[in-house]
C-alpha positions as CSV (number, residue, x, y, z in Angstrom):
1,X,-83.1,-0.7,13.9
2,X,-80.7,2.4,14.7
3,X,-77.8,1.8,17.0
4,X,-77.0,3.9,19.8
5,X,-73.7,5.6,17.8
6,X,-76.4,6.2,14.7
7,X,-78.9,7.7,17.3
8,X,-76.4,10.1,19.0
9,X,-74.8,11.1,15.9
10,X,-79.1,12.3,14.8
11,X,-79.2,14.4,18.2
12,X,-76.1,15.9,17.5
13,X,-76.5,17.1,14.0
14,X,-79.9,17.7,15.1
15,X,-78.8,20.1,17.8
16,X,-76.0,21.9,15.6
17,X,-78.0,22.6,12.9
18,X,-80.9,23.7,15.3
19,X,-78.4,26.4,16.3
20,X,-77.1,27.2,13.0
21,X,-80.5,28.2,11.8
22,X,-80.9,30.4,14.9
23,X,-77.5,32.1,14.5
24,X,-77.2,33.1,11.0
25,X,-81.2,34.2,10.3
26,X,-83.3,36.5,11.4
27,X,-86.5,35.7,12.9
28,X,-88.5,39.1,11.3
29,X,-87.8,37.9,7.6
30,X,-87.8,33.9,7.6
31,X,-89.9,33.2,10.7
32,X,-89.2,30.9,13.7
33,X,-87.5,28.0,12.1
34,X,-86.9,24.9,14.4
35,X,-86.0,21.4,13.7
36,X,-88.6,18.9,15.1
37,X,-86.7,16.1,14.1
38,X,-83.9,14.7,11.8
39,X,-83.5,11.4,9.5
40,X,-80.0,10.3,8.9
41,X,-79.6,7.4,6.5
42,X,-77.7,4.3,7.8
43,X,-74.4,5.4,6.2
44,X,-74.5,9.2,7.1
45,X,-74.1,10.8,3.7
46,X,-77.5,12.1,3.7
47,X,-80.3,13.5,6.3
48,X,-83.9,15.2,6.1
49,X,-84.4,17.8,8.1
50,X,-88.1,17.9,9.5
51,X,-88.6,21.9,10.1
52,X,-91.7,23.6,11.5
53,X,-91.7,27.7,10.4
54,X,-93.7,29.9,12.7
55,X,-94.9,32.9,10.7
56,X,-97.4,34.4,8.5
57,X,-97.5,32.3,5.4
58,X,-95.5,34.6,3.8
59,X,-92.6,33.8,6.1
60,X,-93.2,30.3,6.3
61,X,-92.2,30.3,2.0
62,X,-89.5,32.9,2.3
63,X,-88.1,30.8,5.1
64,X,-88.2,27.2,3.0
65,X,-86.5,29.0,0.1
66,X,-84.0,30.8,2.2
67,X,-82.9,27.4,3.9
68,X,-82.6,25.5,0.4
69,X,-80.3,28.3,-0.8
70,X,-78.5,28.0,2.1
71,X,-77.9,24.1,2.1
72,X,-74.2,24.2,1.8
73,X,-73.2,26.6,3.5
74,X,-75.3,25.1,7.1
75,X,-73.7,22.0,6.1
76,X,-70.3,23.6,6.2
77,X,-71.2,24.7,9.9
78,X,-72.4,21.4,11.0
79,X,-69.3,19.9,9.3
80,X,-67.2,22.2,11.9
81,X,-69.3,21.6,14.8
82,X,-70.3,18.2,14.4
83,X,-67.0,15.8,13.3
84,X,-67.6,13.3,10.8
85,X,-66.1,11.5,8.1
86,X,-69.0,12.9,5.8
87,X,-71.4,15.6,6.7
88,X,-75.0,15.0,5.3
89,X,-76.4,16.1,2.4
90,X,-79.5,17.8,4.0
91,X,-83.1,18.1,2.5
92,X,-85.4,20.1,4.1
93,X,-89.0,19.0,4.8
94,X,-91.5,21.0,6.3
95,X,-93.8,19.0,9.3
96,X,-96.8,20.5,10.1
97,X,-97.5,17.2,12.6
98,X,-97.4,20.4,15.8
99,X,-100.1,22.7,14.0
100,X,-102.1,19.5,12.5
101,X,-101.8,18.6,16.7
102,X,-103.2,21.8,17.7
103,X,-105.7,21.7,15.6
104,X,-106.9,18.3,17.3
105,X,-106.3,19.7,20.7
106,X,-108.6,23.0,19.4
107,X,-111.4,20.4,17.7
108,X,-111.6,18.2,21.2
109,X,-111.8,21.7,23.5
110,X,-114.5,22.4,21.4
111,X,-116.0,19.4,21.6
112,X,-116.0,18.9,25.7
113,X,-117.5,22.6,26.1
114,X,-120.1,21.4,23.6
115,X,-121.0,18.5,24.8
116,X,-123.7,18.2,27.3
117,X,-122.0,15.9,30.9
118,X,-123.2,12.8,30.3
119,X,-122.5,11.2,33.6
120,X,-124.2,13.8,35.5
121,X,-123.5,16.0,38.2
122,X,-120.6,14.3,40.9
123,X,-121.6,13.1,44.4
């Protein structure tokens, strides 16, 4: 079970890498990055980086690769916002838990304007 230092140490390089990504690339090439949520191991040396990339499919590629090229040098900014004896060794995995969601939320709209009432009309 994480303690509270190991949890606020995950927001925080959760929040300066958030803003790294938004500050160094451009939305047109790579898409909209954003970091859903971020796995630190016990000791801190190393973290994966749930990411989501809002784009044509195109940009959602592009935008992978450009991150994994640019591993070290977003760890080098989270080293300088974020103080640590070691910054983490990031890996970047993208979560597609929010379109796989939507895609639920779509299936049961579909479903309740399908679906004749059942209880009738209400009194």
């Amino acid at each position: 079970m994480p303690n509270l230092r190991h949890e606020r140490v995950r927001e925080l390089l959760k929040r300066a890498l958030g803003e790294a990504i938004r500050r160094e690339f451009n939305v047109s090439d790579v898409g909209l990055i954003t970091v859903n949520d971020l796995d630190v191991a016990g000791d801190l040396k190393s973290a994966v980086v749930f990411i989501s990339i809002l784009g044509n499919a195109g940009q959602q590629k592009h935008g992978l690769e450009v991150l994994e090229q640019n591993r070290i040098r977003l760890q080098g900014l989270i080293a300088k916002s974020v103080v640590l004896k070691f910054t983490p060794t990031l890996k970047f995995i993208v979560d597609d838990s929010i379109v796989r969601g939507n895609r639920v939320l779509q299936i049961l709209d579909e479903l309740e304007k399908t679906s004749p009432s059942e209880n009738g009309p209400a009194k």
